[in-house]
Each structure stands twice: as structure tokens, then as C-alpha cells.
C-alpha positions in Angstrom: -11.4 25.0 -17.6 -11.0 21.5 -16.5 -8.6 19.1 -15.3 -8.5 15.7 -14.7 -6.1 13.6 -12.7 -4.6 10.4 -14.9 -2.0 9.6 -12.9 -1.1 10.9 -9.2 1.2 8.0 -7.5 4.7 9.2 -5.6 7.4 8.1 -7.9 7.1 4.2 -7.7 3.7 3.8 -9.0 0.2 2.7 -7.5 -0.8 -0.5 -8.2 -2.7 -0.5 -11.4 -1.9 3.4 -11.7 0.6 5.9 -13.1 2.4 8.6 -11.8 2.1 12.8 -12.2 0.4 13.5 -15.0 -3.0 15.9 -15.5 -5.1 16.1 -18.6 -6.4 19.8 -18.9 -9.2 21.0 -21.3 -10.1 24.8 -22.1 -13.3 26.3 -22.4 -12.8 25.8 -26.0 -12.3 21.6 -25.1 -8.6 22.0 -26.6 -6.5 19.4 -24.7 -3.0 20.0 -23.5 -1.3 17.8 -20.3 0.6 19.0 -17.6 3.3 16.3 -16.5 3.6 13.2 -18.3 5.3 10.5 -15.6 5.0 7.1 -16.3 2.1 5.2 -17.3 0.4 8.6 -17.9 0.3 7.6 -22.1 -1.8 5.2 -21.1 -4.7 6.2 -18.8 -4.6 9.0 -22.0 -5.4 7.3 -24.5 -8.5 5.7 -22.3 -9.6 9.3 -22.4 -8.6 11.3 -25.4 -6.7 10.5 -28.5 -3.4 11.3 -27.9 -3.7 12.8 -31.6 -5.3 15.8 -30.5 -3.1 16.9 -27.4 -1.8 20.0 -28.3 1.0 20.6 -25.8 2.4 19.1 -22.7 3.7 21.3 -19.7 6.6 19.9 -17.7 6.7 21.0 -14.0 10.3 19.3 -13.5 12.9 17.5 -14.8 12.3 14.2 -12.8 11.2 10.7 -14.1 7.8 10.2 -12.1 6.8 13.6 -14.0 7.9 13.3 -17.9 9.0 9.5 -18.4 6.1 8.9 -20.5 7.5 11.4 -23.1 9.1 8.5 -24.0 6.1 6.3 -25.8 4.5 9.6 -26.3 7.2 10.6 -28.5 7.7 7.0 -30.1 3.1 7.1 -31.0 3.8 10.5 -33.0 7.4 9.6 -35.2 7.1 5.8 -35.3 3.1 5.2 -35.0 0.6 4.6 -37.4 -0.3 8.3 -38.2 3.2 9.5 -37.7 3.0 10.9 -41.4 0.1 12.5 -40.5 0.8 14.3 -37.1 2.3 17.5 -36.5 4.2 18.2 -33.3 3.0 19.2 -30.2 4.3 22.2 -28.0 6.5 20.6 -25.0 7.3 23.6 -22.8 9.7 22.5 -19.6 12.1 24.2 -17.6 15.5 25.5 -19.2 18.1 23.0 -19.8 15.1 20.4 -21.0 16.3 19.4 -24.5 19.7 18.9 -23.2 17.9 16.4 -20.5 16.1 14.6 -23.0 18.6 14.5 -25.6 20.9 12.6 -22.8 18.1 10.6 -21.7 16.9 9.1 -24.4 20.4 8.9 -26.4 21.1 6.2 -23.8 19.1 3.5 -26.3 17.8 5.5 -29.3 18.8 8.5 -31.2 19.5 11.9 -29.0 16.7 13.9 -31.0 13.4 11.3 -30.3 11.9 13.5 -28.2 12.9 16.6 -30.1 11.5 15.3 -33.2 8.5 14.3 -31.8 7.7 17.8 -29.9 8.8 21.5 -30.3 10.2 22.1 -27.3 10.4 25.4 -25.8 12.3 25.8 -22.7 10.4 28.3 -19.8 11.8 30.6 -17.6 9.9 30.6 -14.0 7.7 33.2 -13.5 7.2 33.3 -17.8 2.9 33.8 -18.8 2.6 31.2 -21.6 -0.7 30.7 -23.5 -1.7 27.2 -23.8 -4.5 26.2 -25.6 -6.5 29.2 -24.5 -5.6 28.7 -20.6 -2.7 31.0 -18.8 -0.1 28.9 -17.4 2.4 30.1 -15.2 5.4 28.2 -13.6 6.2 29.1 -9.6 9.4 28.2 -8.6 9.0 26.1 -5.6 12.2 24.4 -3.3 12.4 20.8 -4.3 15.3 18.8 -5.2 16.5 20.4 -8.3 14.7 23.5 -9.7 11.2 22.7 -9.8 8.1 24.4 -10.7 4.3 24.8 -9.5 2.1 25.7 -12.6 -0.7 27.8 -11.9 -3.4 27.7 -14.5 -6.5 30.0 -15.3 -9.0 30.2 -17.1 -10.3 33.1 -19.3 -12.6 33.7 -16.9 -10.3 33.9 -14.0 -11.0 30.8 -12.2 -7.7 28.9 -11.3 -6.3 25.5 -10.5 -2.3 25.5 -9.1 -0.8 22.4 -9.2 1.9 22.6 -6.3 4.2 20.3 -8.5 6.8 18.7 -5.7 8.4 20.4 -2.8 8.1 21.6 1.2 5.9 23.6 2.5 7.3 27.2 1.9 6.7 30.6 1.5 6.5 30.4 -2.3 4.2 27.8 -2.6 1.5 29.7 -0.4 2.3 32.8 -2.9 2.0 30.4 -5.6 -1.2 29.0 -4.5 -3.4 32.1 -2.5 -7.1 31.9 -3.5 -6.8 29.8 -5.9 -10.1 27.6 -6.2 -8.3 24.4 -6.6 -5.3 23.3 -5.5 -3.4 20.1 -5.8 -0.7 19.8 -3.4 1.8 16.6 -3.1 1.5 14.9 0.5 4.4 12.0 0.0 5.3 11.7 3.4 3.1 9.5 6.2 4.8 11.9 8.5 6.9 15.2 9.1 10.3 15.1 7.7 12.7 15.8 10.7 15.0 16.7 8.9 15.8 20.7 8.7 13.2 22.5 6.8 16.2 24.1 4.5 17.0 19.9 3.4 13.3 18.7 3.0 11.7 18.3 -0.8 8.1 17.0 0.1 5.0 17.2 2.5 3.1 15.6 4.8 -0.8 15.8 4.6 -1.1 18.2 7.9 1.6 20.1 6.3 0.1 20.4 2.6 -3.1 21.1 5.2 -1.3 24.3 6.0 -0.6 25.3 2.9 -3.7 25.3 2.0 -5.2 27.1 4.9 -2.1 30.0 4.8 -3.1 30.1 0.8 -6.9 30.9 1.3 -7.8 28.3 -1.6 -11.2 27.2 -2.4 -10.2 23.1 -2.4 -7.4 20.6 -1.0 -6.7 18.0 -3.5 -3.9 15.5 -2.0 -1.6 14.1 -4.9 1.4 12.3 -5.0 0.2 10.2 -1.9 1.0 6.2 -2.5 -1.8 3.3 -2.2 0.2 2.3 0.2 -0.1 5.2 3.1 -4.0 5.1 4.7 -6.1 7.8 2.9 -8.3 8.4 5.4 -5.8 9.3 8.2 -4.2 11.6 5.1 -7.3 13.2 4.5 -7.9 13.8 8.7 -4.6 15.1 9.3 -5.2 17.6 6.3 -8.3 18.4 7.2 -7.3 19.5 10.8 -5.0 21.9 9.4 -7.4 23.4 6.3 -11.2 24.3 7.1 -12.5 24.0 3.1 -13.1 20.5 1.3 -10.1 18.0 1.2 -10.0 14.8 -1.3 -7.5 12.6 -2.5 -6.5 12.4 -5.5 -7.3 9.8 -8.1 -7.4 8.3 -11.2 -10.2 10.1 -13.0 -10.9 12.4 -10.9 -12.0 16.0 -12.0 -12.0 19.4 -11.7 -13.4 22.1 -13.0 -13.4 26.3 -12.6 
């Protein structure tokens, strides 16, 4: 199994970049994505026809993780091989199709994205088959149910991607010996605020997480351009004793 990062920006977007969204290819090479934020269509199609993605997994119903739905949906009902195309599996957390049908029925029809996907709602905790690779959402605090999605291979190798949210309890269960995980570090610094009312990390934080989880590998994702990656990457790195990177466009992984 591998994954590759297309886009990992917090929710404004890097300069030139795009935000959550992870291209994910089976033993067998079958594509699927997991988040699809915006600008993610894009740095897609510079990798894979978007023709032969086969499903997309939603961690979370917010913008910087599914916005690019949006052209994703317009390529397969409005593009050139619309006629052609069948449609993709688009699995997201219950209450999704009511989400997109009030999102996108604020300029087009309610049913674009519907149309354009079969959309099956998950519960967390559900074991889905997609594409040949186990996926399995964690429910992880956030703002607004949100999930990590743990994937593995049919070999047992396996990548969690920690979605959004503090460091907790169920994110370390989420994540334990997993060889790979991705873990958001949006904050330059600890959140004062009361654990309880926090919905991101800071690098030393997502540091811990990885060291309490006994993973193989510390990717940092949904860290801005903006914030110093080489101070992210130390302050990680002094929490967690394996291998730390940043996230970035292109970057992959395989197990």
C-alpha cells in the first residue's frame, strides 16, 4: 500500500498548495483518496486521471477536507467523459448527503454531489473495504464529530491518518504501532486553553502522540508554510525518538 500526500496545508492554503487530501494506491495499484479539501482535484490530475479513482473517504465534514468534491463532482456529470464514467464510492461520516445537498444547493442543484458519487454514510468504528485496503474511521475530539482513518494493507502494514483534533486518548488508541502516522500539528504553540475546548496540536504535542502510540514514523500535516518547519520538526522530535518529516506536496509512503 501507498499513500501520497497532494495536499496538507491548515485550512487557508499554502502558497501554491492545497489542503487535506491523500491519494492512496493498493497493492493491486487501485486508486481511492482520502480527503478531498481544496485544490486537491488539482495536484490529482498531475498524478492520476481522476477517471480511475475509485472512491474517496471523508475524514470530516469540514471545507479544508472535502471542498474539492465540488469540481470533482462537476469533471464526472458535466465533463467530457461524463457519459462515459460511472460513479465513484464517497463514504463520509453520517449526516454527509444532507451536508452536501445543503452545500452545494446554495448555487447549483441539491443532488451535484450525489449524482456524481454513491455516497455511503459510515458509522465510526465501521471496517469498510476500499479498493483492496481496510479502512477504518476512529472517532477522534475535534470540533464537530471527526474521524482518524486507519488503513492497512493486506499484508498488515498500516498508515493512520490522525485526521484533525487534540492530543487524546483516542488518538493514541487510534494510532499504536502503526508504521506511519500522519498527525496534524496546526498550532506554532500549545493551546492554553483547557484541554476539554482544544481541536488541534502543536508539533511537541503530535510528538507525544506519536511516542505514547509506539508508531514506526511521524509525518507532521496540516502545518502552514507560514510556521518554521524546522523548529516543528525539533519540537516533535524532542517528544518522539523514531523518524519525523513534514509533510508535503508529493511526498510518499509506502507499507
Amino acid at each position: 500500500m501507498r499513500l501520497t500526500v497532494l495536499g496538507k496545508s491548515p485550512a487557508w492554503s499554502d502558497a501554491g498548495g492545497a489542503c487535506s487530501g491523500y491519494l492512496v494506491e493498493g497493492e493491486d495499484g487501485r486508486p481511492f483518496l482520502v480527503d478531498c479539501g481544496n485544490g486537491v482535484f488539482g495536484k490529482l490530475r498531475m498524478r492520476r486521471d481522476y477517471r480511475d479513482v475509485e472512491a474517496v473517504v471523508i475524514s470530516h465534514l469540514h471545507g479544508d477536507h472535502l471542498l474539492d468534491l465540488v469540481p470533482f463532482a462537476y469533471a464526472l456529470t458535466v465533463g467530457p467523459s461524463a457519459d462515459e464514467l460511472g460513479c465513484p464510492l464517497l463514504l463520509a461520516p453520517v449526516g454527509a448527503d444532507s451536508f452536501f445537498r445543503h452545500l452545494v444547493g446554495t448555487w447549483d442543484g441539491q443532488d451535484l454531489i450525489s449524482r456524481a458519487f454513491t455516497i455511503e454514510e459510515y458509522e465510526p468504528g465501521d471496517e469498510l473495504d476500499v479498493c483492496g485496503v481496510a479502512v477504518r474511521p476512529h472517532p477522534v475530539p475535534h470540533f464537530g464529530p471527526t474521524n482518524a482513518i486507519e488503513l492497512r494493507a493486506r499484508g498488515g502494514g498500516r498508515i493512520v491518518f490522525g485526521a484533525d483534533g487534540r492530543l487524546s486518548d483516542r488518538l493514541v488508541a487510534a494510532a499504536t504501532v502503526a508504521e506511519v502516522l500522519i498527525a496534524e500539528e496546526t498550532l506554532a504553540e500549545a493551546d492554553p486553553a483547557p484541554l476539554a475546548e482544544r481541536g488541534h496540536m502543536s508539533a511537541a504535542e503530535a510528538g507525544e502522540l506519536a511516542e505514547r502510540a509506539g508508531v514506526g514514523r511521524l509525518v507532521l500535516t496540516h502545518i502552514s508554510d507560514e510556521l518554521d518547519p524546522d523548529r516543528a520538526r525539533a519540537a516533535a522530535a524532542a517528544a518522539f525518538a523514531g523518524p519525523v518529516e513534514i509533510a508535503a506536496e508529493g511526498s510518499a509512503f509506502s507499507v
